[in-house]
C-alpha positions in Angstrom: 229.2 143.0 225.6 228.3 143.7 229.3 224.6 143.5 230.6 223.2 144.4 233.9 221.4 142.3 235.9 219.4 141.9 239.2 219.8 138.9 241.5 216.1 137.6 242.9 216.9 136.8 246.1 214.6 134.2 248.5 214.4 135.2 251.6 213.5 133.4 255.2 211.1 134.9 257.6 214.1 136.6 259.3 214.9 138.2 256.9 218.0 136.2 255.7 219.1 135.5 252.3 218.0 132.0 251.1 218.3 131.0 248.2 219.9 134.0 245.1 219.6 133.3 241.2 219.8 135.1 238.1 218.2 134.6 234.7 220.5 134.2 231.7 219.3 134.9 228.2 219.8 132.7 225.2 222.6 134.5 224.0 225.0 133.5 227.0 224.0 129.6 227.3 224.8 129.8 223.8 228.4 131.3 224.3 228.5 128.7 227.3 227.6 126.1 224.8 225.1 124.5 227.1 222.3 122.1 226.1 219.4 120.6 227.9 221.4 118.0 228.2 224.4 119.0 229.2 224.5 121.6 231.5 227.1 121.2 233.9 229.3 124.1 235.0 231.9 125.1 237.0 232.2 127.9 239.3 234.9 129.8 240.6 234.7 132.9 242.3 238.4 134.6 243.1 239.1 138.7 243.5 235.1 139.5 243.6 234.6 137.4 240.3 232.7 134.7 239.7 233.7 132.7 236.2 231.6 130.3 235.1 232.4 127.9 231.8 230.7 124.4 230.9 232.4 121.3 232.0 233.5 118.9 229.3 234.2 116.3 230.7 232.5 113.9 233.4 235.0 114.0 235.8 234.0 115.4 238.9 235.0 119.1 239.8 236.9 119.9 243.2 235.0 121.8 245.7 237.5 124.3 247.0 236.9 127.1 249.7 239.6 129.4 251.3 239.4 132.6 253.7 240.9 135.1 255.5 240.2 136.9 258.2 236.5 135.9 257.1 237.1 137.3 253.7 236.1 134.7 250.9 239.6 134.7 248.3 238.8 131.7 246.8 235.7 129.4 246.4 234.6 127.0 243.5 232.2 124.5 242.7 230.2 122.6 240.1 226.3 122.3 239.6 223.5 122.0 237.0 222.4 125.3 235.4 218.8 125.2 236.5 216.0 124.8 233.1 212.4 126.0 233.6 210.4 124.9 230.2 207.2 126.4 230.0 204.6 125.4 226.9 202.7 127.0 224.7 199.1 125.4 223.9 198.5 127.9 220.8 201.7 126.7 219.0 202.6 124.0 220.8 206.2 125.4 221.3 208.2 125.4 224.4 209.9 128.3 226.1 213.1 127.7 228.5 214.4 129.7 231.3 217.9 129.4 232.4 218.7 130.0 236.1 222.5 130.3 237.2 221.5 130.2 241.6 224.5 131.7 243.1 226.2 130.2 246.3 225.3 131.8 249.8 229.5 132.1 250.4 229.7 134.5 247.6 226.3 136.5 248.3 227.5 136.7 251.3 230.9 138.1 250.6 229.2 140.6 248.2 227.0 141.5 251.2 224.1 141.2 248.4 220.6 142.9 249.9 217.5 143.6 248.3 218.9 147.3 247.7 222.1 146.5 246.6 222.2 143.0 243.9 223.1 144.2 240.7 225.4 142.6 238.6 227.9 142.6 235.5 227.6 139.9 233.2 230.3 140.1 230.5 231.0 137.4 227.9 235.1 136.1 227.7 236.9 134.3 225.3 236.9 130.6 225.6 233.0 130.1 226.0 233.2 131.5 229.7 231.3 134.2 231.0 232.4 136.7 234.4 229.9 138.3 236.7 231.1 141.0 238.9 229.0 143.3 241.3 228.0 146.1 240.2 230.3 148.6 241.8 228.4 151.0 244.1 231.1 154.0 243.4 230.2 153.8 239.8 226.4 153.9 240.3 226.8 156.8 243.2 228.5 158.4 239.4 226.0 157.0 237.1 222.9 158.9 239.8 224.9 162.0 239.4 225.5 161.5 235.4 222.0 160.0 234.8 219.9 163.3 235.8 217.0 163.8 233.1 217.7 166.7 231.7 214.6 167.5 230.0 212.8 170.4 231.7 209.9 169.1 233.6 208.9 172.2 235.4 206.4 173.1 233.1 205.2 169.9 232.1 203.1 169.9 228.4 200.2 166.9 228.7 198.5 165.9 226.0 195.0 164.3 226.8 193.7 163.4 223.0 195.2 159.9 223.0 197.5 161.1 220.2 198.8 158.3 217.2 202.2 158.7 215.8 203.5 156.5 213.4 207.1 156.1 213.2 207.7 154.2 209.2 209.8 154.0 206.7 209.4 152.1 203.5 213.0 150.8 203.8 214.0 148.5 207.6 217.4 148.8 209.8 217.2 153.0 209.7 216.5 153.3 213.5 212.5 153.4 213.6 212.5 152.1 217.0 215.4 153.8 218.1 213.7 157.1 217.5 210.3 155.6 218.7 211.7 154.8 222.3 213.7 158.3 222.7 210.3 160.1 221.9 208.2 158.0 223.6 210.7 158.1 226.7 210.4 162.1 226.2 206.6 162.2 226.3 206.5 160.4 229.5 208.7 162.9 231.3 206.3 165.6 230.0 203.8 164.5 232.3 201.8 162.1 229.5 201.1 158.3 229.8 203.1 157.0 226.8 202.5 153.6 224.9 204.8 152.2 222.5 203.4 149.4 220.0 205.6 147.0 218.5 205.0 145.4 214.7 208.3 143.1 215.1 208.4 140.4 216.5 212.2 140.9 217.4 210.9 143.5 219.8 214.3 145.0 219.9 212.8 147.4 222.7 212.8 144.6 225.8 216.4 144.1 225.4 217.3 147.8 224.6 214.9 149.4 228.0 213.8 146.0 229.9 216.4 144.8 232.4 214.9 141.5 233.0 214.6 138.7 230.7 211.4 138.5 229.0 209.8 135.9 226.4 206.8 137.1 225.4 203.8 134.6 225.2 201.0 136.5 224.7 201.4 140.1 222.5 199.9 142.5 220.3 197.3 140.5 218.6 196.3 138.7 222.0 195.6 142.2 223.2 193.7 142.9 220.1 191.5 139.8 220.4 191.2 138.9 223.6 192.3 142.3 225.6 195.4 139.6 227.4 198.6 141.3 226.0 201.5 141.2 228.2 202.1 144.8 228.5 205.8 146.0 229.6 206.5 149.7 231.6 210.0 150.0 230.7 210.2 153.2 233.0 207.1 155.4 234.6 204.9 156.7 232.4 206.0 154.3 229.4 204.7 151.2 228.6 205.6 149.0 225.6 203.6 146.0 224.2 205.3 143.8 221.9 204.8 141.7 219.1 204.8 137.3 219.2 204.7 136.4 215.9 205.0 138.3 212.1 201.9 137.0 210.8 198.8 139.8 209.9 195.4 138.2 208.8 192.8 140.4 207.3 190.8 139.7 210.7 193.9 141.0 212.9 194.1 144.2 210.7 190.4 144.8 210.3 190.3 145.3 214.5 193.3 147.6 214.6 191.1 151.0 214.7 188.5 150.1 216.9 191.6 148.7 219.3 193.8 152.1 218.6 190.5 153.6 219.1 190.4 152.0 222.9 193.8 152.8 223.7 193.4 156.4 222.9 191.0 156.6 226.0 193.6 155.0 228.1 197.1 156.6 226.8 197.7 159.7 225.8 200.4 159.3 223.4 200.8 155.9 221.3 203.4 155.4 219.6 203.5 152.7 216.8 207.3 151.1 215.6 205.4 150.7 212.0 206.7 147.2 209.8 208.1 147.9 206.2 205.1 145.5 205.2 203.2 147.5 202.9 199.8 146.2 203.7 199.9 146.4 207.2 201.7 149.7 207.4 198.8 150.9 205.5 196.2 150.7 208.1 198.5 152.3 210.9 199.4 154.9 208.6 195.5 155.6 208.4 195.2 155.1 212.5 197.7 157.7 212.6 197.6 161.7 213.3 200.8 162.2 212.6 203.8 160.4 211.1 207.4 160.9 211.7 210.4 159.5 209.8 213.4 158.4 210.1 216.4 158.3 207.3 219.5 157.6 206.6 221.6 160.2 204.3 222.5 158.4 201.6 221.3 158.0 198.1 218.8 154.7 198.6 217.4 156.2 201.8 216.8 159.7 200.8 215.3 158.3 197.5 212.8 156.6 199.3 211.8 159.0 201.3 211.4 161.6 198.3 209.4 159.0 196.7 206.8 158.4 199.6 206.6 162.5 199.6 205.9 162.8 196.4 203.5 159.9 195.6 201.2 159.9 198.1 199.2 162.7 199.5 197.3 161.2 202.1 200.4 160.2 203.9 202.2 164.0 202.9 199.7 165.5 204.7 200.6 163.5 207.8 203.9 164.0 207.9 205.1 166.2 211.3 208.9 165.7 210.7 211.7 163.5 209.2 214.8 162.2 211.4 218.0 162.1 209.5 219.6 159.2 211.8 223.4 158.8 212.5 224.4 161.5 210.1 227.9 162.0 209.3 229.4 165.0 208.2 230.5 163.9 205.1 230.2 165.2 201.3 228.2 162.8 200.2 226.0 162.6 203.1 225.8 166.6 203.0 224.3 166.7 199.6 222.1 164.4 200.4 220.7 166.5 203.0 220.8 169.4 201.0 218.4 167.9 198.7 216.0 166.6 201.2 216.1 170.2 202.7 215.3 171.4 199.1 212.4 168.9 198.6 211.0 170.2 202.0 210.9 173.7 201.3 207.5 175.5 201.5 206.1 172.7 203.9 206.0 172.5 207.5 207.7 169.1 208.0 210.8 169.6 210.8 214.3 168.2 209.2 215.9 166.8 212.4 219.5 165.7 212.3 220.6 163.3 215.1 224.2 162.3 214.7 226.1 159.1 214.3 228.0 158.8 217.8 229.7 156.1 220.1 228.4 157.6 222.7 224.7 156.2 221.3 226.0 153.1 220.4 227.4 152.9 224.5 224.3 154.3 225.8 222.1 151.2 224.0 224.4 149.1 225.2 223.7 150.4 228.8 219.7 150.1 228.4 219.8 153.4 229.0 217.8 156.4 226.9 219.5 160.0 225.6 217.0 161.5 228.9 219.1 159.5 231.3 222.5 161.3 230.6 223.8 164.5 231.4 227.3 164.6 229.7 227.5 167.1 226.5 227.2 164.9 223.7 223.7 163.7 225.3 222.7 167.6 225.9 223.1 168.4 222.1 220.9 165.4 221.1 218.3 165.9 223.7 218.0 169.5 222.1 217.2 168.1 218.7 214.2 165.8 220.7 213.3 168.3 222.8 212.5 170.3 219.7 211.4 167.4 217.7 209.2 166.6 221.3 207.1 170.3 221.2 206.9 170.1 217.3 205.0 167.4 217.2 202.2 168.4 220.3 201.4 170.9 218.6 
C-alpha cells in the first residue's frame, strides 16, 4: 500500500533548507518492527530511492557517499528514528510521534522546495519500507485527471443548517464512505459542510487527511467544553472526529442543543451515525433527513426492510437508500428487486453505486469520486449528483 506524504521542511533566514522530516504512522514502525527502544535504522538512498529497514544488530553501519558530476548515486547512513511522546492528563495515556529527518544530500538531490516535497511511502517485503518523490509528470496528469467534475456554475446553497443522518442498523456497509462523497459534494455546491464522526476509528483522517493525526480532544470535548479538534479535509468541508466509544446519558442529553449550535454555523452536517441503538437514537431524532446505505444481499436488505416497516418516525425521515458495491449478479438482483418493490408508492430515492477497483484505488489515493475525471468516476458522480439535489430539496 502506497501513501502520500509531505516533507516539513525547516528553513534558515535565507531561505535554505535546514533541517527536512516526515511523520510516519503506526502502521509503518510496525512493519519496521521498531520499539522505543530500539529504533535504529539504516538508510540508503540509490536510483532516487531511499530504503529504510531497522538494524538488528549493534554493529555500526558504514557511512557511504558517491557522486557524479554532482549527481548523488549512492549515499547511506544510520540514525535514531526520532520519538515525540506527548501525554494525556484525562486518561493518563501517552501518544508517540515518529519522525524519519531526511539527510540534506538527498533533499538536495531531489531539489525538495516548499512547492515541490511530496513523497511515496510504500511498504516492501522484509520489514523495509521505500520512499520515492513524488513524480511531477504524474501530478502534471493527476491536475489534468483530478478536475471536479460536478457542475458549479450554478451553485445550490443551503442556509438552514441541514442534519442528515447516514445509519444503518448493521456496521461495515460503507456509512462513512457515502458520508464523505456527499459531504465532499455539498461543499462544492457552494455550502459549508460538517461531517461528525461516532467512531472512534475515524476512518475519515486516513481516507481525506494527508497528515498524521492522533486526535486528543474530539466530539465530546466539543460538546462540553466547545475545544474539539476540528479537521477541513478540503474547502468547505470540515470533519470532527470521535476519541473514545463511550456515550454517558450527560454526553447524549447535550447532543441537540450542540447540533442545534452547529446548525447556525454549518449549513449541512452530516452525522456518520454508530450501530449503537441508544445513541443512534437521539441523532436519528436530531436529524431532518436520513439516508442509507446497504448492501444487496439477504442479511442487509432484511434489515433495512425491517427498520421501514417498524418504525414510522424514522420512515418518515428517510430521503433515500444507497445500495453500496452492487454487483450485477442473480442473487444480488433480486434482492434489489425486492427492495425496489418495498419502496414503491414512497418517495425514498433507490441509488445504486457499484462495486469497482477503481473505488477501492481512489481510497487508497485519499482522494474522493469529485476529484476524478475518468469514466468510471463520471457514472458514479451521476448517481451523487442525483442523490446530492434529492436530498436539498
Amino acid at each position: 500500500m502506497e501513501k502520500k506524504l509531505n516533507i516539513s521542511l525547516a528553513l534558515k533566514k535565507d531561505g535554505r533548507i535546514s533541517q527536512a522530516r516526515i511523520s510516519l504512522s503506526s502502521d509503518v514502525i510496525e512493519h519496521l518492527k521498531i520499539t522505543e527502544n530500539e529504533r535504529k535504522i539504516k538508510i540508503i538512498y540509490e536510483k532516487e530511492k531511499i530504503q529504510i529497514q531497522k538494524i538488528e544488530t549493534k554493529s555500526e553501519f558504514e557511512e557511504i557517499i558517491v557522486k557524479e558530476e554532482n549527481k548523488l548515486k549512492k549515499f547511506q547512513t544510520s540514525k535514531n528514528l526520532a520519538l515525540e511522546g506527548s501525554g494525556d492528563k484525562g486518561t493518563g495515556k501517552t501518544y508517540y510521534n515518529w519522525k524519519l529527518f531526511i539527510p540534506l544530500p538527498i533533499i538536495n538531490d531531489w531539489k525538495i522546495t516548499k512547492e515541490n516535497r511530496e513523497v511515496i511511502l510504500s511498504k516492501e517485503i522484509d520489514n523495509k519500507i521505500i520512499i520515492k518523490q513524488y513524480d511531477t509528470r504524474e501530478k502534471d496528469m493527476e491536475k489534468k485527471e483530478n478536475q471536479i467534475s460536478l457542475d458549479t456554475k450554478n451553485k445550490v446553497e443551503i442556509k438552514n443548517g441541514i442534519i442528515f443522518d447516514v445509519k444503518n442498523n448493521k456496521g461495515g456497509v460503507g456509512k462513512t464512505e457515502i458520508a464523505k462523497e456527499l459531504g465532499h459534494g455539498f461543499s462544492l455546491l457552494g455550502n459549508k459542510v460538517l461531517i461528525i464522526s461516532t467512531d472512534a476509528q475515524n476512518n475519515i483522517i486516513d481516507d481525506l487527511y494527508p497528515e498524521e493525526f492522533i486526535v486528543k480532544k474530539g466530539l465530546k470535548e466539543d460538546v462540553f467544553y466547545g475545544t474539539g479538534e476540528m479537521l477541513r479535509l478540503r474547502e468547505n468541508l470540515y470533519y470532527m472526529p470521535l476519541k473514545e466509544y463511550k456515550f454517558s446519558d450527560k454526553f447524549l442529553k447535550a447532543i441537540p442543543e450542540y447540533l442545534d449550535k452547529k446548525r447556525k454555523e454549518f449549513d449541512v452536517i452530516i452525522i456518520d451515525s454508530p450501530p449503537l441503538l441508544e445513541v443512534d437514537k437521539v441523532f436519528v431524532e436530531c436529524a431532518d433527513k436520513i439516508i442509507i446505505p446497504t448492501f444487496c444481499d439477504r442479511k442487509t436488505i432484511k434489515g433495512v426492510l425491517n427498520l421501514i416497516n417498524s418504525d414510522k418516525t424514522v420512515l418518515e425521515k428517510i430521503n433515500a437508500i444507497v445500495i453500496n458495491r452492487y454487483e450485477d449478479t442473480k442473487v444480488q438482483k433480486e434482492w434489489k428487486n425486492a427492495l425496489l418493490e418495498a419502496l414503491n408508492g414512497t418517495k425514498i430515492l433507490c441509488s445504486t453505486i457499484p462495486k469497482l477497483s477503481f473505488i477501492e484505488q481512489m481510497i487508497n489515493n485519499q482522494k474522493t469520486i469529485w476529484e476524478y475525471s475518468n469514466q468510471q468516476a463520471l457514472e458514479i458522480q451521476k448517481t451523487y449528483t442525483e442523490l446530492l439535489f434529492n436530498l436539498m430539496k
